[in-house]
Backbone as ProteinMPNN parsed JSONL, in Angstrom:
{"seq_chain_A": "XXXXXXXXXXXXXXXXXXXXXXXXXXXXXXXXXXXXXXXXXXXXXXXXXXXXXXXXXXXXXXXXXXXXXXXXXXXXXXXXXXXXXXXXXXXXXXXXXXXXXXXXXXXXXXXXXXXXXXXXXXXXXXXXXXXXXXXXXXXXXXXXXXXXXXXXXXXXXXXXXXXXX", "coords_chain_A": {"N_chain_A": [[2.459, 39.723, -5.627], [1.559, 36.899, -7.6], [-2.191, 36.228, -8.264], [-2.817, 37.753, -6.112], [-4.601, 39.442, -6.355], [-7.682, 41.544, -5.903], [-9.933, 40.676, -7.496], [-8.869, 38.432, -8.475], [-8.876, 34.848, -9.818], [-7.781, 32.805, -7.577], [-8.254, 34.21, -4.947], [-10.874, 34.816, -5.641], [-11.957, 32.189, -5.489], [-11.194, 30.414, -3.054], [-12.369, 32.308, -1.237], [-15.166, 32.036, -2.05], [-15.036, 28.686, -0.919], [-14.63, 29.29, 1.358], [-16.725, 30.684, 2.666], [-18.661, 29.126, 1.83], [-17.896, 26.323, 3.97], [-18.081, 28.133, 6.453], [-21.053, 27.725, 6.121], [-23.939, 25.7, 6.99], [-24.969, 22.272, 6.355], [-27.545, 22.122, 5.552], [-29.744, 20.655, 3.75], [-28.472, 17.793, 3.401], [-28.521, 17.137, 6.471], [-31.337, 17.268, 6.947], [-31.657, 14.527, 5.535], [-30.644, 13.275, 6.614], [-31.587, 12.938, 8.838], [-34.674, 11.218, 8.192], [-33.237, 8.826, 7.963], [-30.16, 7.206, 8.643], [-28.664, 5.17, 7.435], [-29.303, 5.51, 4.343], [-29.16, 7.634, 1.952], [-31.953, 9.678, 0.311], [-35.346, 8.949, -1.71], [-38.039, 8.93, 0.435], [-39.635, 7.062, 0.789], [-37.247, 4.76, -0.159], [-35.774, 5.273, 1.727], [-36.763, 4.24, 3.874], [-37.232, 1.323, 3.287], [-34.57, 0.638, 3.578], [-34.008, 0.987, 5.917], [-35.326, -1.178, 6.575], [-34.447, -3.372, 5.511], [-31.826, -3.483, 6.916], [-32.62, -3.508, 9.744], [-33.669, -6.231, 9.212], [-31.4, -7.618, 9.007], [-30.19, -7.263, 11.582], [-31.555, -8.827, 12.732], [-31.324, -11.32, 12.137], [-28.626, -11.777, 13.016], [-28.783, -12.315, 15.776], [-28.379, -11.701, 19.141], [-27.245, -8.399, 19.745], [-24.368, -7.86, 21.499], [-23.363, -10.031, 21.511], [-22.399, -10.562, 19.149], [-20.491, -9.261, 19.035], [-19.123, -9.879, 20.806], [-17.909, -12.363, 20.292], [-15.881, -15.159, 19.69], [-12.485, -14.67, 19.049], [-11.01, -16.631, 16.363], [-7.654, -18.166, 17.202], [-5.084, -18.066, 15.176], [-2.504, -20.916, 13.814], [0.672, -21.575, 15.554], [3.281, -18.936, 14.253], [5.661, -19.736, 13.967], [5.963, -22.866, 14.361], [4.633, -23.367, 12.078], [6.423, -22.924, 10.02], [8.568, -24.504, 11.424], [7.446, -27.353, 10.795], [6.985, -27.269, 7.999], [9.442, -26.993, 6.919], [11.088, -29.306, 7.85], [8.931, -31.024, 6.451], [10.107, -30.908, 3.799], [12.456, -31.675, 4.378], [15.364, -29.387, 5.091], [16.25, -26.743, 6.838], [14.855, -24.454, 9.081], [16.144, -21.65, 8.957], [16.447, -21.544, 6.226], [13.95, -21.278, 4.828], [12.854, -19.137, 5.345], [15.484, -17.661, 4.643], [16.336, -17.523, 1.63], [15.962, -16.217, -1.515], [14.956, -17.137, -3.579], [12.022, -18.285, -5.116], [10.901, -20.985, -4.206], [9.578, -24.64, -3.772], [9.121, -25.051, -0.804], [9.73, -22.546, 0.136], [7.405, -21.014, -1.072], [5.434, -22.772, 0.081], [5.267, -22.304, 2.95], [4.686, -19.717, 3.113], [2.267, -19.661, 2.057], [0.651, -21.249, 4.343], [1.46, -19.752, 6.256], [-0.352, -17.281, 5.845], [-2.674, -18.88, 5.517], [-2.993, -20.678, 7.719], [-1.761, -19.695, 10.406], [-3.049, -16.809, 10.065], [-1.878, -14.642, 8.98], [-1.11, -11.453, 7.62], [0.034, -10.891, 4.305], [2.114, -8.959, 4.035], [3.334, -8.944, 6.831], [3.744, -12.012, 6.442], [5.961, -11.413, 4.013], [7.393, -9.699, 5.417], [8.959, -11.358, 7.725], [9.411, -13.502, 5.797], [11.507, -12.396, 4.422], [11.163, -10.973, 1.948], [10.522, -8.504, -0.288], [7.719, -7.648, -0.488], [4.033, -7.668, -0.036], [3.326, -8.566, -2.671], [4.65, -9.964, -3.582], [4.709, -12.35, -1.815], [2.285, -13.288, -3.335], [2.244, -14.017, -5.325], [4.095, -15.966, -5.054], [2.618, -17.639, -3.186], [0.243, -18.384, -5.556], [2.189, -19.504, -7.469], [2.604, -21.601, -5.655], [0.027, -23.303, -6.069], [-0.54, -23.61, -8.701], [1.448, -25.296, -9.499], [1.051, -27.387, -7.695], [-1.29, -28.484, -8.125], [-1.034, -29.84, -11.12], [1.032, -31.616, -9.848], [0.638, -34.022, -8.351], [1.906, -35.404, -6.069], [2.769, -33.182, -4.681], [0.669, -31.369, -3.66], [-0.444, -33.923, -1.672], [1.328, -33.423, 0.018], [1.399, -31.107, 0.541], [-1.665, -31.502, 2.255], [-0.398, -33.43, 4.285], [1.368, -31.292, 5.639], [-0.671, -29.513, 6.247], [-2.201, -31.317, 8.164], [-0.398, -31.752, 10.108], [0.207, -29.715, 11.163], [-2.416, -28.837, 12.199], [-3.473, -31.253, 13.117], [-5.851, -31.715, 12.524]], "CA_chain_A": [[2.438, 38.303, -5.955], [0.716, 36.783, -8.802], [-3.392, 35.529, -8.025], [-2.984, 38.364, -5.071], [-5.095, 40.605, -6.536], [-8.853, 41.385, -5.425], [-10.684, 39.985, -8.23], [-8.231, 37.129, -9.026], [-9.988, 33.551, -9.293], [-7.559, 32.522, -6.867], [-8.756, 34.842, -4.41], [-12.422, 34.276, -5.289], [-12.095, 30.337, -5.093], [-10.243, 30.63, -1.514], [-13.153, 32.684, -0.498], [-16.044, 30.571, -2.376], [-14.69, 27.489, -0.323], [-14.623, 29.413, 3.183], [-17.951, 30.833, 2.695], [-19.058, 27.31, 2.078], [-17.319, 25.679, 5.151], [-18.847, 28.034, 7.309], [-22.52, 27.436, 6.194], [-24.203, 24.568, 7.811], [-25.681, 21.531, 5.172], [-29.578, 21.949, 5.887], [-30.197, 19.414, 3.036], [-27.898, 16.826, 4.409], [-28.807, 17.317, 7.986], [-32.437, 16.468, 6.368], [-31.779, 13.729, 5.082], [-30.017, 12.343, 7.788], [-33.002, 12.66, 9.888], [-34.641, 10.92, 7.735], [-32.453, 8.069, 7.966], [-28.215, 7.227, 8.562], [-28.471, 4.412, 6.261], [-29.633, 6.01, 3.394], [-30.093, 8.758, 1.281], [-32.716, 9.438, -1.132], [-36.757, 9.374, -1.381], [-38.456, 8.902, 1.858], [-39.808, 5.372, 0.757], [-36.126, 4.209, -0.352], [-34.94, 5.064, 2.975], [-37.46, 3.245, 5.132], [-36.96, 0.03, 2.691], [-33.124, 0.634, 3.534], [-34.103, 0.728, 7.546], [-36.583, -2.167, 7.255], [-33.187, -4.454, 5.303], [-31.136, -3.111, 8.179], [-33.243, -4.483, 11.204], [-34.05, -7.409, 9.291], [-30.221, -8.445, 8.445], [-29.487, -7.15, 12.581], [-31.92, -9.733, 13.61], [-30.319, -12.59, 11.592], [-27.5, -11.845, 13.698], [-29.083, -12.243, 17.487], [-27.797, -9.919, 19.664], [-25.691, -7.402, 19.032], [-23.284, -7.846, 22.117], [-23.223, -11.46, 21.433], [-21.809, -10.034, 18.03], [-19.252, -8.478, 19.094], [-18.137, -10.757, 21.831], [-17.534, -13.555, 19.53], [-14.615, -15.554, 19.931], [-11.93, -14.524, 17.644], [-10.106, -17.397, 16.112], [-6.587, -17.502, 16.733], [-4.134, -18.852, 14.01], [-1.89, -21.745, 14.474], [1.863, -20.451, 15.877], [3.842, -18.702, 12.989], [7.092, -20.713, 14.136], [5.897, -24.026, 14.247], [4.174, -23.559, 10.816], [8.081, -23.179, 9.103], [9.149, -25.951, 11.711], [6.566, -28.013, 9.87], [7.234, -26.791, 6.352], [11.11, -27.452, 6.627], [10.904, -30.549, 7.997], [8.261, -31.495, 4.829], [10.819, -30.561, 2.696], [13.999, -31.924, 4.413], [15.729, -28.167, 5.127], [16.454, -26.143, 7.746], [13.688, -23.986, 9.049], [16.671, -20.925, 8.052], [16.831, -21.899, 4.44], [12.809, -20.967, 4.48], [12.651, -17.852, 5.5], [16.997, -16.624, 3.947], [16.107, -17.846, 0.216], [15.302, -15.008, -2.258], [14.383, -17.96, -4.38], [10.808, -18.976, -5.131], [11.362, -22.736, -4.137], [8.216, -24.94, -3.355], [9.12, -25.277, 0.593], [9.285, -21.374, 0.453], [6.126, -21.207, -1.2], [4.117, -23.665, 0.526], [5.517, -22.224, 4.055], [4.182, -18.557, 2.826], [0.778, -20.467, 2.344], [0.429, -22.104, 5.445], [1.157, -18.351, 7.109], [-1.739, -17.033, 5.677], [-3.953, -19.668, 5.787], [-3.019, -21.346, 8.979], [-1.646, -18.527, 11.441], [-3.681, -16.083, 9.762], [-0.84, -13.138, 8.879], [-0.959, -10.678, 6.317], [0.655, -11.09, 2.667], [3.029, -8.412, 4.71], [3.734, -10.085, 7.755], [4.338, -12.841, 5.896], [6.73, -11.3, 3.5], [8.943, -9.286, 6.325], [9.516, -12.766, 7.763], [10.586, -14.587, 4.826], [12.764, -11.537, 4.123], [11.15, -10.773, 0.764], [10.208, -7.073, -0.493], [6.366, -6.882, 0.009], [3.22, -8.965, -0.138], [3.005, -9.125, -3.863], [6.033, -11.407, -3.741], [3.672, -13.672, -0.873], [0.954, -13.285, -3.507], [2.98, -14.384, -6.417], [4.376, -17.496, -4.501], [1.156, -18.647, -3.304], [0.116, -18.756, -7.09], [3.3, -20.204, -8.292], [2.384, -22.936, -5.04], [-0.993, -23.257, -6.29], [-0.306, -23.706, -10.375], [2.448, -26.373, -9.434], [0.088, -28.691, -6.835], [-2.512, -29.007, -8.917], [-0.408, -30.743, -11.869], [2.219, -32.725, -8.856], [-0.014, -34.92, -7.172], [2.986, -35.589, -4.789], [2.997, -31.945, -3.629], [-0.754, -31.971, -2.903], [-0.071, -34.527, -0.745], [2.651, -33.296, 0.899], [0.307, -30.145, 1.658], [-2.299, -31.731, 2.845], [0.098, -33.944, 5.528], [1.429, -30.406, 6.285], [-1.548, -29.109, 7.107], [-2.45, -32.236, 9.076], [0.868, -31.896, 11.268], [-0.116, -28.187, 12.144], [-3.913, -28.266, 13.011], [-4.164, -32.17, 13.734], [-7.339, -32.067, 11.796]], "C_chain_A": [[1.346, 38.002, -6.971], [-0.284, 36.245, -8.285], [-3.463, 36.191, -6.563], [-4.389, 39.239, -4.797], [-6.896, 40.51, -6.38], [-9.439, 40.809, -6.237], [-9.797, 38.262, -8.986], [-8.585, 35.18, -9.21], [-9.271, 32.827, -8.439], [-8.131, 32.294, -6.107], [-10.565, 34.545, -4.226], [-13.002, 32.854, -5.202], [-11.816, 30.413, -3.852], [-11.914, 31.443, -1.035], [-14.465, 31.814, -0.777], [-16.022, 29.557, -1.647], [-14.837, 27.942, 1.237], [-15.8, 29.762, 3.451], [-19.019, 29.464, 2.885], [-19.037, 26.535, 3.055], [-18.112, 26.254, 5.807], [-20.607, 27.879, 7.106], [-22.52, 25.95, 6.546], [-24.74, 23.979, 6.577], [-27.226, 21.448, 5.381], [-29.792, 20.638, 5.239], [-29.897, 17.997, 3.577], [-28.188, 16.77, 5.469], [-30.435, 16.508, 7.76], [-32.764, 15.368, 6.224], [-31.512, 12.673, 5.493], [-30.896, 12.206, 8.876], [-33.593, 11.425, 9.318], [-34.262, 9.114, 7.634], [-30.975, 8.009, 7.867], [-28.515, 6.3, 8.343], [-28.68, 4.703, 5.037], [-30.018, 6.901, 3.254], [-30.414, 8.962, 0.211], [-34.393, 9.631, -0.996], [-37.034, 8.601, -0.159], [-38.89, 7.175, 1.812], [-38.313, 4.448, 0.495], [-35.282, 4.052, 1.271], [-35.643, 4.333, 4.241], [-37.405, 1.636, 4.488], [-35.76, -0.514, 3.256], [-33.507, -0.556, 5.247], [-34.741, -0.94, 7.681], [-35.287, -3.162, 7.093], [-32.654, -4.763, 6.247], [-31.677, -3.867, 9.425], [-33.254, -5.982, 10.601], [-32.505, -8.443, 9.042], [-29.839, -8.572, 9.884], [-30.679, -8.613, 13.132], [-31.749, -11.287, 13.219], [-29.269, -12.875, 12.422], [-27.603, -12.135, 15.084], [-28.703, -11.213, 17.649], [-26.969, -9.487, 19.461], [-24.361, -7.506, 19.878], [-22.901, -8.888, 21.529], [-22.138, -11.156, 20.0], [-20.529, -10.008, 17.724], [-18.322, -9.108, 20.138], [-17.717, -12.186, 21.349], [-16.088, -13.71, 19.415], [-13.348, -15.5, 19.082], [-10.805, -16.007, 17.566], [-8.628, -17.079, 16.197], [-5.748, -18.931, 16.029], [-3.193, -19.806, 14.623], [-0.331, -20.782, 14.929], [2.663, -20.684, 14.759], [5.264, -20.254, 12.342], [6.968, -22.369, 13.979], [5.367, -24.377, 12.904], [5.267, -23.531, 10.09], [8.504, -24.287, 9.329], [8.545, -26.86, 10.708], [6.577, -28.283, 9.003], [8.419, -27.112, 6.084], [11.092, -28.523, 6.931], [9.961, -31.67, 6.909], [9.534, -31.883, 4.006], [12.502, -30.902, 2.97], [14.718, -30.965, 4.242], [15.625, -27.811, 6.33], [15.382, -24.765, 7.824], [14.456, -22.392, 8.386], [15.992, -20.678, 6.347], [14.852, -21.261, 3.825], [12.866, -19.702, 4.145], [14.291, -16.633, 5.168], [16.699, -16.609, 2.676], [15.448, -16.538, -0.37], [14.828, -15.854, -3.521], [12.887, -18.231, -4.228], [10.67, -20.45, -5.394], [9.761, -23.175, -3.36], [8.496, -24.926, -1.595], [8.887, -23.796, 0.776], [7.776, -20.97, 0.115], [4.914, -21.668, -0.384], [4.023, -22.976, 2.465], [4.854, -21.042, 3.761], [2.453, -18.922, 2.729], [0.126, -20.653, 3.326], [0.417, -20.688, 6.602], [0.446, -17.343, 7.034], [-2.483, -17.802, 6.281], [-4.208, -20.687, 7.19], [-3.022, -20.41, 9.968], [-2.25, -17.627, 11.06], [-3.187, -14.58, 9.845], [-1.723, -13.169, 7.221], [0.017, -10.92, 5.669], [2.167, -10.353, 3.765], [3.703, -8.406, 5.861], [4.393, -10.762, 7.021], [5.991, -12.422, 5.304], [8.027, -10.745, 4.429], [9.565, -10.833, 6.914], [9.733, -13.705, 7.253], [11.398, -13.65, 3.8], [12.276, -11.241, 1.997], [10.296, -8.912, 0.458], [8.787, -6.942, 0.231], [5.129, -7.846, -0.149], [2.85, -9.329, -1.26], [3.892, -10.108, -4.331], [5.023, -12.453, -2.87], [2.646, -13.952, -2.286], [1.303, -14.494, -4.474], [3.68, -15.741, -5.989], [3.558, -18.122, -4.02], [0.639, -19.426, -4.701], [0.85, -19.591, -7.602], [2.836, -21.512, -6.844], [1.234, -23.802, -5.425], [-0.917, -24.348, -7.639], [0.55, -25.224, -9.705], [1.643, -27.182, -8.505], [-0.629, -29.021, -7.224], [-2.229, -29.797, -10.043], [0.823, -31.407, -11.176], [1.125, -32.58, -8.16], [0.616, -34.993, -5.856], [2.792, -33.88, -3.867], [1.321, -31.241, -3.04], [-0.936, -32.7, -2.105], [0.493, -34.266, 0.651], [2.156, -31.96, 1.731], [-0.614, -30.723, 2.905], [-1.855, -32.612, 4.473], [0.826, -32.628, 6.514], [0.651, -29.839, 7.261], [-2.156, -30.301, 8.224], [-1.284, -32.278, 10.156], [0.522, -31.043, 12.272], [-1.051, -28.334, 12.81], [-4.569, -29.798, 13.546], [-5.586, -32.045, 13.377], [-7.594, -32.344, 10.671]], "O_chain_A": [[0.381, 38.744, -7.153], [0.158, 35.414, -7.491], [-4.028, 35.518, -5.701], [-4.996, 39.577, -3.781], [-7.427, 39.454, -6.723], [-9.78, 39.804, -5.612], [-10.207, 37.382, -9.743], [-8.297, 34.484, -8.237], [-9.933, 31.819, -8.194], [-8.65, 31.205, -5.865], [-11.253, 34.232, -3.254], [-14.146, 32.489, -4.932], [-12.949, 30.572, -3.398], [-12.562, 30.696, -0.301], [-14.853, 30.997, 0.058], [-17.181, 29.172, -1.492], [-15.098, 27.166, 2.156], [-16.241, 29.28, 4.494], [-19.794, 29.059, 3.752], [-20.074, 25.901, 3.253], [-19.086, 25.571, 6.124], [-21.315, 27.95, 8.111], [-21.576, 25.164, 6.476], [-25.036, 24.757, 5.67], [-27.848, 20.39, 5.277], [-29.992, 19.621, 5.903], [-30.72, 17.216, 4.055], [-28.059, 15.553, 5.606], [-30.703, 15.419, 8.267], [-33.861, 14.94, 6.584], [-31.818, 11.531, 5.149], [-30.815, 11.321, 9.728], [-33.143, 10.4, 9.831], [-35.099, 8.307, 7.229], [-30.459, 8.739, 7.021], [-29.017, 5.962, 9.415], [-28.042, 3.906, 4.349], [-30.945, 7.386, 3.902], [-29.762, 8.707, -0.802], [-34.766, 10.467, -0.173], [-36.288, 7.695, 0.211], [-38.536, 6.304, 2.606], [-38.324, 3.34, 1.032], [-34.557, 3.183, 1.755], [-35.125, 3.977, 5.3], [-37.554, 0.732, 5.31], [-35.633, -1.719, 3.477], [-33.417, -1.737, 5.583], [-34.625, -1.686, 8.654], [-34.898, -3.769, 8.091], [-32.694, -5.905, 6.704], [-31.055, -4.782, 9.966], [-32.906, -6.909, 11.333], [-32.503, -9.669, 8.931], [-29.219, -9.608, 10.123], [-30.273, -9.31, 14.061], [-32.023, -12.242, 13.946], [-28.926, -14.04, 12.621], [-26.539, -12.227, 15.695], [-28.591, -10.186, 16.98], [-25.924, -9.969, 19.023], [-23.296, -7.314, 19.291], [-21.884, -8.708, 20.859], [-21.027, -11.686, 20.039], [-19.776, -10.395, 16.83], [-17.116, -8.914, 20.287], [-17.219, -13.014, 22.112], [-15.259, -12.839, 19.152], [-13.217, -16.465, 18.328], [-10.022, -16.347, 18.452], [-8.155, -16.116, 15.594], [-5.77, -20.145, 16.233], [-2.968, -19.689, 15.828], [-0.216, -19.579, 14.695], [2.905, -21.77, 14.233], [5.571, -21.004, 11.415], [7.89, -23.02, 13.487], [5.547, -25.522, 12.487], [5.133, -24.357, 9.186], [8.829, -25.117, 8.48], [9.236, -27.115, 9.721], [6.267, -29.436, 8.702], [8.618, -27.569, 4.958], [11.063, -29.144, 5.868], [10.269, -32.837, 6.666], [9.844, -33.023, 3.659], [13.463, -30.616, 2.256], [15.183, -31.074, 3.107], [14.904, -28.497, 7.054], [15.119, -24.118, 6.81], [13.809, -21.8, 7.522], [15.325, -19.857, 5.717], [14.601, -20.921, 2.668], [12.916, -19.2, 3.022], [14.345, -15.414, 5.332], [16.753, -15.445, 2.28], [14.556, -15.916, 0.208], [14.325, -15.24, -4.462], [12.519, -18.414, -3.068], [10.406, -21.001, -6.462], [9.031, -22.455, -2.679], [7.39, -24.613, -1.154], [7.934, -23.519, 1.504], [7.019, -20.627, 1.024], [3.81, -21.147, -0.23], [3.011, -23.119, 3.15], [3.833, -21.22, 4.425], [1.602, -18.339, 3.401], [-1.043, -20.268, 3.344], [-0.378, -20.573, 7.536], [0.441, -16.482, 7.915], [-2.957, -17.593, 7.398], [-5.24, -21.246, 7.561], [-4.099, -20.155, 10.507], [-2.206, -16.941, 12.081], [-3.707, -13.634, 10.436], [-2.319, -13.877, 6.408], [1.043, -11.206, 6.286], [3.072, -11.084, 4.168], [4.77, -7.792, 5.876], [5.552, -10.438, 6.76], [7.015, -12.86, 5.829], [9.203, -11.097, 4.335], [10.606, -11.3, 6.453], [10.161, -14.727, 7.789], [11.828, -13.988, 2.697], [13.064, -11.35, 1.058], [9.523, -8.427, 1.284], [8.632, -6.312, 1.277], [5.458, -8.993, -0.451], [2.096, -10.301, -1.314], [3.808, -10.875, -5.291], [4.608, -13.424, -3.502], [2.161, -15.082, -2.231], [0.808, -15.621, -4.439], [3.728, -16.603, -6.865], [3.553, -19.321, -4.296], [0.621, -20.64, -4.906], [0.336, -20.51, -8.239], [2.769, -22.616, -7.384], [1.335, -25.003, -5.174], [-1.164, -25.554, -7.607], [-0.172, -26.206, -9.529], [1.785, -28.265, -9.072], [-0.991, -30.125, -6.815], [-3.109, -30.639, -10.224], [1.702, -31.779, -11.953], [0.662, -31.609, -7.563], [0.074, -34.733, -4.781], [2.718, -33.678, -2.655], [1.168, -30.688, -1.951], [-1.854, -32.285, -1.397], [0.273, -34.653, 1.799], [2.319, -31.693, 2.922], [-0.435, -30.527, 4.106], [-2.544, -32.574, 5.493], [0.911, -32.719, 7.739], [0.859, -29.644, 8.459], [-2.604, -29.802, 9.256], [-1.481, -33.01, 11.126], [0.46, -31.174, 13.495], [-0.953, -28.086, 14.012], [-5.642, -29.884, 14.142], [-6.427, -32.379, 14.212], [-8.758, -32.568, 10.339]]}, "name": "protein", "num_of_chains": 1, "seq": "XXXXXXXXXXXXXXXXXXXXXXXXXXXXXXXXXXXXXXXXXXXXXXXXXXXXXXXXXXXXXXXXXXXXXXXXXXXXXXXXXXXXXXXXXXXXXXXXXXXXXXXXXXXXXXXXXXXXXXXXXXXXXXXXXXXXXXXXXXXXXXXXXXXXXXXXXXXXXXXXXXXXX"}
């Protein structure tokens, strides 16, 4: 076979690389003493540490941290109800349309920014390829509300239906 042969740089790369693997990183291991936030000169990495404590104690405690209440999003379904009913339509007609129509738009909006889905979420449930289509109808909802007053409006009573705030 061709790159079989004892001196072949195949052969001596393939071994180069296993030789390697099994040695241990001394340097790294070093440096990681040292500090696991940084690596680099010995004063850079105690600057790092000092940032580090002083950003963890901005935060209180650390459980407290982590036990923080996660927001949850308004419900997906009632955010279309919502959006079709805006728009005089059937909550269907939202989520069948391969059209970029402002009710589809503004309903793709509102499932981000209200229920708090992904671009891809979003898009499997309004039946469109992938989330650069969500991204791309946000934008196109965006561009068009900002020159129609009326549909600025018509957001903002949206979002007042959903979150009552």
């Amino acid at each position: 076979m061709i790159g079989e042969g004892k001196n072949s740089p195949e052969r001596r790369y393939r071994q180069f690389v296993e030789s390697g693997i099994a040695q241990n990183d001394r340097e790294l291991e070093e440096a990681m003493e040292l500090s696991s936030k940084a690596i680099g000169a010995a004063d850079y990495c105690r600057e790092v540490e000092e940032q580090h404590k002083t950003h963890l104690q901005g935060l209180g405690d650390p459980t407290q941290v982590a036990m923080r209440q996660i927001e949850v999003g308004q419900d997906p379904e009632r955010v279309l109800e919502v959006a079709a009913r805006a728009f005089k339509v059937e909550k269907e007609a939202l989520t069948r349309g391969r059209r970029r129509t402002p009710a589809r738009c503004l309903a793709m909006l509102l499932l981000v920014e209200l229920a708090g889905w992904k671009g891809a979420q979003v898009a499997k449930r309004m039946g469109i390829g992938d989330s650069s289509g969500v991204s791309q109808c946000i934008k196109s909802w965006r561009k068009q509300s900002e020159t129609a007053r009326s549909l600025k409006v018509l957001e903002e009573t949206v979002r007042l239906q959903i979150t009552g705030k």
